[in-house]
N, CA, C and O atoms as a Tinker XYZ file with bonds, in Angstrom:
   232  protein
     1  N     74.945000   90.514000   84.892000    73     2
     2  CA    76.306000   90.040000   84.684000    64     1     3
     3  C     76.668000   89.078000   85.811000    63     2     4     5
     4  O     76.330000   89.109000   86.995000    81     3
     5  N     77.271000   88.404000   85.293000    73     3     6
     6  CA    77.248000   87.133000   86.697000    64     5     7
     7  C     79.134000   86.650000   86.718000    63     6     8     9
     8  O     80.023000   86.162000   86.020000    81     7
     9  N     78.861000   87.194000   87.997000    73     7    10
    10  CA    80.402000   86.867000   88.796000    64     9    11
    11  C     81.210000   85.918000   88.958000    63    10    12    13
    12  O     81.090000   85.023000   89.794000    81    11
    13  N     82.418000   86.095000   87.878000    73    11    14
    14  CA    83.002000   84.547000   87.994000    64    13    15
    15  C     84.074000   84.542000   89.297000    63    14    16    17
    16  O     84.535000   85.516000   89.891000    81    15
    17  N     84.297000   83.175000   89.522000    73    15    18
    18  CA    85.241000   82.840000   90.724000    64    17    19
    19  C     86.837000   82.945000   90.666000    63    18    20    21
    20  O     87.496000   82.413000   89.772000    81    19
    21  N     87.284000   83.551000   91.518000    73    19    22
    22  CA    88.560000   83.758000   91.231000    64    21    23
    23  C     89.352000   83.079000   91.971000    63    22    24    25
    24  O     89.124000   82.855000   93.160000    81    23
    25  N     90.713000   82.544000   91.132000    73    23    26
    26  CA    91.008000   81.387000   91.469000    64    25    27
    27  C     92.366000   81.378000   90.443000    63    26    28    29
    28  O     92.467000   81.868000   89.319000    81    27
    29  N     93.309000   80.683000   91.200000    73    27    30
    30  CA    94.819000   80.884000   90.494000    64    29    31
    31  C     95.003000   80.013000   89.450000    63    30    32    33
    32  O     94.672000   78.828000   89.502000    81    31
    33  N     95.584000   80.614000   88.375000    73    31    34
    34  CA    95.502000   80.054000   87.181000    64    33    35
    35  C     96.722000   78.998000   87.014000    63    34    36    37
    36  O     97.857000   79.466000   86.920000    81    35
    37  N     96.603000   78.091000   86.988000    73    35    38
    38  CA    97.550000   76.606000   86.961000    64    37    39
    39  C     98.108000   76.540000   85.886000    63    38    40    41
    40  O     99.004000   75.708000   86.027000    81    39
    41  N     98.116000   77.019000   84.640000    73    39    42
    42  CA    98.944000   77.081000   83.443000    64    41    43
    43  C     99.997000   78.519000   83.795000    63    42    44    45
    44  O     99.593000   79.679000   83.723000    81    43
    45  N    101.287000   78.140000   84.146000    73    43    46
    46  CA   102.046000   79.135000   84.287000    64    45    47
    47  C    102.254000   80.416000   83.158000    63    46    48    49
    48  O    102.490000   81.570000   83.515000    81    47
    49  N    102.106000   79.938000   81.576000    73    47    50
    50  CA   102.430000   80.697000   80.761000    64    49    51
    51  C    100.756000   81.479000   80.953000    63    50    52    53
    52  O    100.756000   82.702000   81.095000    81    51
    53  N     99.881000   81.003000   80.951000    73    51    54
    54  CA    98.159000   81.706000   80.739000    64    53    55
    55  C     98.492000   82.529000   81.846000    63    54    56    57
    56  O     97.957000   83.638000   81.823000    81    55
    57  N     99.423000   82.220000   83.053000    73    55    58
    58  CA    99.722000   83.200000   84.286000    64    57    59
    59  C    100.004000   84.536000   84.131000    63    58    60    61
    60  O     99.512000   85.513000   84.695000    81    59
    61  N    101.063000   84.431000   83.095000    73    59    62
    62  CA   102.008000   85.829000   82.665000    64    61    63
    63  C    101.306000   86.097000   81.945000    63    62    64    65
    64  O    101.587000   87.248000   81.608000    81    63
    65  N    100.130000   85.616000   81.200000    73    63    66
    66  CA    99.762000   86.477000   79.766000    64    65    67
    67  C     98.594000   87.073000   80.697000    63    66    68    69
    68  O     98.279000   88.227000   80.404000    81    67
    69  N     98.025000   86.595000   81.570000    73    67    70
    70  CA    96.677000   87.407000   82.655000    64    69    71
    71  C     97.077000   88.375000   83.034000    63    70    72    73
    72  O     96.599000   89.456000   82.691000    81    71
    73  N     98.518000   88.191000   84.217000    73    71    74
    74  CA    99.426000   89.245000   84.632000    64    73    75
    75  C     99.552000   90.427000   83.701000    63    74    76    77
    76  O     98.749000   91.352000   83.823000    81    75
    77  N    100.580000   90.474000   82.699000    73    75    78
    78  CA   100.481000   91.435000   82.004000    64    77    79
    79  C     99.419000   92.060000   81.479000    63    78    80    81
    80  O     99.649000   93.217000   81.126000    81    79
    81  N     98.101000   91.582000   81.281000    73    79    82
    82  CA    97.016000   92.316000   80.915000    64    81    83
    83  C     96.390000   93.378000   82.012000    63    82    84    85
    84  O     96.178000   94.590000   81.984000    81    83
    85  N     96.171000   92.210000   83.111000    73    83    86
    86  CA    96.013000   93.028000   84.709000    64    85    87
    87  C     96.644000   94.252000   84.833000    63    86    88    89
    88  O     95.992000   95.264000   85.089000    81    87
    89  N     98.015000   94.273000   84.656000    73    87    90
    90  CA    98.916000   94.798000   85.303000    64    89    91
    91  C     98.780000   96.229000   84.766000    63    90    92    93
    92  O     98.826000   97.283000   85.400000    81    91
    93  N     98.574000   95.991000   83.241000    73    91    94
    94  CA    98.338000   97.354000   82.136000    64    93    95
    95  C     96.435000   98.128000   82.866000    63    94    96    97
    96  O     96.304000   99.202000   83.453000    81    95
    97  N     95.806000   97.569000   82.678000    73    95    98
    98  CA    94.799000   97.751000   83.325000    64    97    99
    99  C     94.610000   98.608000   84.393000    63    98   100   101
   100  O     94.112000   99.729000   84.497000    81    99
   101  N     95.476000   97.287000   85.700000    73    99   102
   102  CA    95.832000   98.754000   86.610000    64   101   103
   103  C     96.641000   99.565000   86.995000    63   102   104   105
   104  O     96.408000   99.874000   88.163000    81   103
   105  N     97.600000  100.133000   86.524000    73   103   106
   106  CA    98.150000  101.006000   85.884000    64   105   107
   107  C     97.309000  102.074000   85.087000    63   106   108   109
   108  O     97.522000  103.255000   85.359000    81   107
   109  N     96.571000  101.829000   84.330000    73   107   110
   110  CA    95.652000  102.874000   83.746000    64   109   111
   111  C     94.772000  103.112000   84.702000    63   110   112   113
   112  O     94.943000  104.322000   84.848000    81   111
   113  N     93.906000  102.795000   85.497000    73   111   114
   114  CA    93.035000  102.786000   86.337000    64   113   115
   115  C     93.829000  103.842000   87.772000    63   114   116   117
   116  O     93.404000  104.813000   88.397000    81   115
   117  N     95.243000  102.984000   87.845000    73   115   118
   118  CA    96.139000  104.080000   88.703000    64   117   119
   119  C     95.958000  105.711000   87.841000    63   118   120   121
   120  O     95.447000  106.620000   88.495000    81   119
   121  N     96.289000  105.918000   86.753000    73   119   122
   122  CA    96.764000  106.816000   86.212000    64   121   123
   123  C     95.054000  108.310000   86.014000    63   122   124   125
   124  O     94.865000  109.525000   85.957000    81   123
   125  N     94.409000  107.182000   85.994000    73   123   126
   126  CA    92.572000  107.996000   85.860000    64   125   127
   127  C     92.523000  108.373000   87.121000    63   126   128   129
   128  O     91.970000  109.457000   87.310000    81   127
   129  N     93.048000  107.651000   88.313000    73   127   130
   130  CA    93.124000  108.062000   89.538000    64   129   131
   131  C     93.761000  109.396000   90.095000    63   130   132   133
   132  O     93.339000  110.159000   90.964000    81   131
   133  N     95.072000  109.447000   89.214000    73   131   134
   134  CA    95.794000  110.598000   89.597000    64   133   135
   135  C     95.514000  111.669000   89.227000    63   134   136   137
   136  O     96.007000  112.659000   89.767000    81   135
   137  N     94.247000  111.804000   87.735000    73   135   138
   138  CA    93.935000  112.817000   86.798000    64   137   139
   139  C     92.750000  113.210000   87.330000    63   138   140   141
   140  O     92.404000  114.378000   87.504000    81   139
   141  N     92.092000  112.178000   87.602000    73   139   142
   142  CA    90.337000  112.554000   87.898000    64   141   143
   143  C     90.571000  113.438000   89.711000    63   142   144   145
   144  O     89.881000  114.326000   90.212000    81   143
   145  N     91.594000  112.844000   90.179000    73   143   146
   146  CA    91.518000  113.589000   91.920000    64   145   147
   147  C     92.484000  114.141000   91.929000    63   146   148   149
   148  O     92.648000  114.602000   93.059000    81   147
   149  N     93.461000  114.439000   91.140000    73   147   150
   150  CA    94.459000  115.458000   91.285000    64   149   151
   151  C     95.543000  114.985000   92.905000    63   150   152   153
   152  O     95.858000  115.629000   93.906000    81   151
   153  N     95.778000  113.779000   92.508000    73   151   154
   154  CA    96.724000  112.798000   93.566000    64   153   155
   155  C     97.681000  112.258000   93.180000    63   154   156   157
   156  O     97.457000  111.600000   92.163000    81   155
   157  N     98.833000  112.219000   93.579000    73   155   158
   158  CA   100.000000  111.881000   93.726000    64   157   159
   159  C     99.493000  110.269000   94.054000    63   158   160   161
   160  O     98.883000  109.921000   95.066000    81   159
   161  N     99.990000  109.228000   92.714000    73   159   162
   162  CA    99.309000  107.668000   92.855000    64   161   163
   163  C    101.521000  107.061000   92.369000    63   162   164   165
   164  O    102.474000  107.345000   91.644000    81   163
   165  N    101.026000  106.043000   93.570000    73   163   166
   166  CA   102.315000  104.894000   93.232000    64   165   167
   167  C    101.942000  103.736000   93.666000    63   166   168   169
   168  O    101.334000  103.283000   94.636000    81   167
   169  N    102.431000  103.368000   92.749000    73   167   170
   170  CA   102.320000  101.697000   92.760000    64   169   171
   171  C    103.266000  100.710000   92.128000    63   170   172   173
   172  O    103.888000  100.733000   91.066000    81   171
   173  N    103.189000   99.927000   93.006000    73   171   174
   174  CA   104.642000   98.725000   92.951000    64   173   175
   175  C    104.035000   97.264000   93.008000    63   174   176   177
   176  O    103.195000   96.777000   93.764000    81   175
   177  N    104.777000   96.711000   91.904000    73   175   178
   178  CA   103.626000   95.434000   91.383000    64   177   179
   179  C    104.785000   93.989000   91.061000    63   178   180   181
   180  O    105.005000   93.646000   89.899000    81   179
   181  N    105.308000   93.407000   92.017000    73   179   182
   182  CA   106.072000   91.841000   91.917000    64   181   183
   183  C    105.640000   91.155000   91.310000    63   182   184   185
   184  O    104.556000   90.891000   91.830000    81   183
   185  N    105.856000   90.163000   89.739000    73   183   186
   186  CA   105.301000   89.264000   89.095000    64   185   187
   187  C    105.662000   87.884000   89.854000    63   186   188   189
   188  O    106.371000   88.025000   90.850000    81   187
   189  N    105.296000   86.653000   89.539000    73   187   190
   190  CA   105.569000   85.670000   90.227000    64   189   191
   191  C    106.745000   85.059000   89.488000    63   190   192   193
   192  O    107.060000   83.873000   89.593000    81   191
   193  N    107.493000   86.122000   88.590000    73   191   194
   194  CA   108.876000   85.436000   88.596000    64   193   195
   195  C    110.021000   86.481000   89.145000    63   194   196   197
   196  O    111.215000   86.587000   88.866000    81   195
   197  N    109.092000   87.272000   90.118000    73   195   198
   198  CA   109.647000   88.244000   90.959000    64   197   199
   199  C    110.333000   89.885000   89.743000    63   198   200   201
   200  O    111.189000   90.740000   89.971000    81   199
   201  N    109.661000   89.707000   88.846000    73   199   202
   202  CA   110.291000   90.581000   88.211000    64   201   203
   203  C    109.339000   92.567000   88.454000    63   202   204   205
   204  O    108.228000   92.888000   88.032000    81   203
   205  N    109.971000   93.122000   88.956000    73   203   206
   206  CA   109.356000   94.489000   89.476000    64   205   207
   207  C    108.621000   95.465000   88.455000    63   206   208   209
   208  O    109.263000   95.887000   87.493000    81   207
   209  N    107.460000   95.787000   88.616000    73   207   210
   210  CA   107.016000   96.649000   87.849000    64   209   211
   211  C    106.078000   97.768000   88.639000    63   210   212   213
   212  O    105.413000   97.705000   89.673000    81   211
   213  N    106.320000   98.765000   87.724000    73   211   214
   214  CA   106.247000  100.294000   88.780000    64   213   215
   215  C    105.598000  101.478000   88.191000    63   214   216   217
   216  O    105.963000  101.850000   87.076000    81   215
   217  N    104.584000  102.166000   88.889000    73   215   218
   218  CA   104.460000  103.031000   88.116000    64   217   219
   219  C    104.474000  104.585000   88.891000    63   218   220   221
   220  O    104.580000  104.556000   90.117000    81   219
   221  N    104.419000  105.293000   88.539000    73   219   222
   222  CA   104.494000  106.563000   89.571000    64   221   223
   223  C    103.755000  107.627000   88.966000    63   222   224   225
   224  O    104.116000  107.728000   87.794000    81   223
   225  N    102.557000  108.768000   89.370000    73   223   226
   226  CA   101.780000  109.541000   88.466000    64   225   227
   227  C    102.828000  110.905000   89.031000    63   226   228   229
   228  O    102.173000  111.853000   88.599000    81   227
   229  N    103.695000  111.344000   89.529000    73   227   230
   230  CA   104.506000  112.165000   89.413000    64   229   231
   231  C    105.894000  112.539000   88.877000    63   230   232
   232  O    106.333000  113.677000   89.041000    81   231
């Protein structure tokens, strides 16, 4: 599998549609975290139109 380069995406709308995919992603990845180790997981996530998104496994 070969590693692509990461690098900020210059189409603002392709921005938010990456973002929101990311964002769901990790959020689930938070949430396998809190189940698989039995941990108290938070996380706080600023979009770049500053809009707050949050998640908390307690």
């Amino acid at each position: 599998r070969e590693r692509r380069e990461i690098k900020r995406i210059e189409s603002s709308a392709a921005r938010q549609v990456t973002f929101s995919k990311r964002r769901r992603g990790l959020f689930k990845k938070a949430e396998e975290l809190s189940v698989l180790c039995d941990a108290d997981v938070a996380l706080i996530v600023f979009s770049s139109t500053g809009k707050l998104s949050q998640f908390a496994s307690s």
